[in-house]
N, C-alpha and C positions, 0 to 999 in steps of 0.2 A: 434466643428469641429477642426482637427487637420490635418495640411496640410503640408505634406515631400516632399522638395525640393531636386537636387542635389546642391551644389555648382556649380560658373564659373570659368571656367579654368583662365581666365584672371581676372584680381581684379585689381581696380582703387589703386592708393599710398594710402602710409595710411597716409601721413600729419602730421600735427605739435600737436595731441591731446596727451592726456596723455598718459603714455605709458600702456600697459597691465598687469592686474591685474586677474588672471587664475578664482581666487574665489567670483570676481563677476560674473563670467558667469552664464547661466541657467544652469536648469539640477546640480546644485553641485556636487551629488552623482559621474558626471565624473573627478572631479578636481584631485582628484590621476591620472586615467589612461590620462591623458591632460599633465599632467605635466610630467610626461613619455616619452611621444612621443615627446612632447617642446625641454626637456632636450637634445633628441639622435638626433633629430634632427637638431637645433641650435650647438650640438658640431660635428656631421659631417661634418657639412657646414662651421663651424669655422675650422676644424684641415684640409681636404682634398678635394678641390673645385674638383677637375676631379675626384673622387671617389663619391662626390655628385651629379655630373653631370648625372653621370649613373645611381645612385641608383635611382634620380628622373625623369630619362627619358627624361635630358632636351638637346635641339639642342646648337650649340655652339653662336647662334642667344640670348640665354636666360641666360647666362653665369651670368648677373647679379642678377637673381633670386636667386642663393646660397647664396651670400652676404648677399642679403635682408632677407633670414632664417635664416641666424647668429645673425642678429640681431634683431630678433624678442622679444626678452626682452626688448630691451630700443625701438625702435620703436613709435612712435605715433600710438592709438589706433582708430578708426571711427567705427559705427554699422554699422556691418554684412551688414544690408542691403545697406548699399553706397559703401563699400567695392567690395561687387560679381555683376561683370558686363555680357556683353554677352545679347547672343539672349532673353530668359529667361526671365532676369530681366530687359533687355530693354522694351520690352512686357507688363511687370508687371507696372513698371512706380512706384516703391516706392513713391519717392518726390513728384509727384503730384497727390497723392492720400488726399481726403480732409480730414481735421483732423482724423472725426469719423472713416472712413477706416483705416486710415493710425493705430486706435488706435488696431481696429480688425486684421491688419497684425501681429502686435505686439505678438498675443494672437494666432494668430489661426495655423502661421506659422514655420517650423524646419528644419533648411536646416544644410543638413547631412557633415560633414566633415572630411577629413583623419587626418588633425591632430586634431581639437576639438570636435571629436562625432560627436553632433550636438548643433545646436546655434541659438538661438531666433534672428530677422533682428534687434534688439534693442540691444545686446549683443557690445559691444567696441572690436575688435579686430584688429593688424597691419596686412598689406597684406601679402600675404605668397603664396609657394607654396609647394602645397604637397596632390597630388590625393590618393584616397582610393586606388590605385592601386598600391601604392608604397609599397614595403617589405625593410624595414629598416634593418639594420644588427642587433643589438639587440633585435628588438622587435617583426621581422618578416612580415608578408603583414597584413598591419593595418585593411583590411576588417575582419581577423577571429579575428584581434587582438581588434578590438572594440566588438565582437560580444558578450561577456557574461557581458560587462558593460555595452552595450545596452539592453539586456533581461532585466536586474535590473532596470533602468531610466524607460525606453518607457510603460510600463504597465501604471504605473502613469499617465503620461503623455496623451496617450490614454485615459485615465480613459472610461467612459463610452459611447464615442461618436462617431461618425465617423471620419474614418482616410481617406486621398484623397493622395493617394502616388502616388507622381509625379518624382521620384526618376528613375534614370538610374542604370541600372544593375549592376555598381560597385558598387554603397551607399546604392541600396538594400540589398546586401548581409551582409552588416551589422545588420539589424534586420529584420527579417521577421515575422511580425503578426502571434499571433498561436490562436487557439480557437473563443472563441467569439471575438476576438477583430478583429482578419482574417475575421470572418463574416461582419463585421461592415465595413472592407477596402475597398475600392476600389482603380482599379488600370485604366490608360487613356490610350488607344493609340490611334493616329491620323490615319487617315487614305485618301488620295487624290482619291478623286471618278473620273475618266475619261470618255469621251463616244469615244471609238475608234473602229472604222469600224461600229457604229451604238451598239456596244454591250459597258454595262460598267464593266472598268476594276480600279479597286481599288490595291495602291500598301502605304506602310508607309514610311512617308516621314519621313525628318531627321532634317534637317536643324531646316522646319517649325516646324515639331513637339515640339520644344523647345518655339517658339513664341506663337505657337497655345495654351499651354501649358500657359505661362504668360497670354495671354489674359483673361483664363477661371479662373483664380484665381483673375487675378482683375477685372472680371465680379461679383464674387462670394462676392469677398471683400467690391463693391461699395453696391451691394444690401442687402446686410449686410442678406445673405441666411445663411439659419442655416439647413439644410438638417441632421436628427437625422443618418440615415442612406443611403444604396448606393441606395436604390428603390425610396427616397425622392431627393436624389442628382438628378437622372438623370430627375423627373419632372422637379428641380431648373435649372438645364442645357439647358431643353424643352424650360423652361420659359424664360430665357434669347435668345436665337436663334440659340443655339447649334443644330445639327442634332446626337443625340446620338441614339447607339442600346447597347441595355444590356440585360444579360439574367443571372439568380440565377445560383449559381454553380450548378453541378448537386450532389454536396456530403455537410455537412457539414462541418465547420470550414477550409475554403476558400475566400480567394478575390472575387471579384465582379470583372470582366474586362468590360471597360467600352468602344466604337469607340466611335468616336466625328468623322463625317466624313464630310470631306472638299471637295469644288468643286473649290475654288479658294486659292496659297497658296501664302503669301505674310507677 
């Protein structure tokens, strides 16, 4: 099983570890197009702080985040996964997950990034920032501009199993499942069930949906569930105490859309 994360907007320091090293990351086949994006982005941030400011959409509240992109070469390195914080990954609880899970995150997990593709929660990287939303001057808006080195990578990586994209709409647009592999996907939305004036009214929530989201992976994680495909996923989801409704697409070579539907959000 292969499980696609967004990144979090906010990211813990990155501390005192070594610094970053592009070609130990997963995935190799991205280290050209990584090292691309590094480059334009660390010399933006080094030559023109209010010209970065805007290209990354940041308030003048965040003014220190340019800095910390300039220096993303010498930086101190930490894994992905202590790095990306937020709702998410508060949810998920990496660190106290007990070894053999924690071994299965390692493995099952690929949390999508504007500046590194994407990156195993084991991978060393400095905190950064730089959403898939961003269009560099050089290199353009990184979602199309990863999209034909993601084709190449993710098959692989897929290989034969199920994929559980938990991915928001900007880090999707970086690769989208085609064929059987699309078959094999599935995709989660949350959904908050209400009883108001005695009828129930269901609406998707936001916030939650990012926790509810952590929790069903480290539901997945602990039980060390191996679901081959989406029609196996949603018994594993049954089986844990999820409230899911799912139905096959109705065409070929398509996602699975999956509710998890919630009565309490929190």
């Amino acid at each position: 099983m292969l499980v696609l994360l967004p990144p979090s907007e906010g990211k813990a320091a990155s501390g005192r570890g070594t610094p970053l090293r592009t070609e130990s990351l997963s995935l190799p086949g991205l280290t050209p197009a990584r090292e691309r994006v590094l480059d334009e982005l660390t010399e933006l941030c080094a030559a023109d702080e209010d010209k970065a400011m805007n290209v990354l959409g940041l308030s003048e509240g965040l003014r220190g985040e340019v800095g910390k992109n300039a220096a993303l070469r010498t930086a101190g390195a930490r894994p992905a996964g202590e790095i990306y914080t937020g709702v998410l990954y508060d949810a998920l609880d990496l660190a106290s997950l007990e070894p053999a899970a924690k071994r299965r995150a390692g493995q099952w997990l690929l949390v999508f990034s504007g500046l590194w593709g994407a990156l195993r929660t084991g991978d060393r990287i400095p905190s950064y920032r730089c959403s898939m939303g961003v269009k560099l001057p050089g290199l353009g808006a990184l979602g199309a501009y990863w999209r034909p080195f993601m084709a190449e990578v993710m098959p692989e990586a897929a290989a034969d199993g199920l994929v559980l994209d938990l991915r928001s709409a900007a880090y999707a647009a970086a690769w989208r499942p085609k064929g059987g592999t699309a078959e094999r996907t599935a995709t989660v939305r949350v959904l908050q069930s209400r009883i108001v004036g005695g009828v129930e009214k269901r609406s998707v929530v936001s916030h939650f949906n990012k926790a509810t989201k952590g929790r069903v992976v480290r539901d997945l994680l602990l039980a060390d569930a191996r679901p081959a495909n989406p029609a196996e996923l949603v018994v594993a989801l049954r089986d844990l105490g999820y409230a899911v409704e799912a139905e096959p697409p109705a065409t070929g070579g398509k996602p699975w859309q999956l509710d998890i539907v919630v009565t309490e959000i929190h």
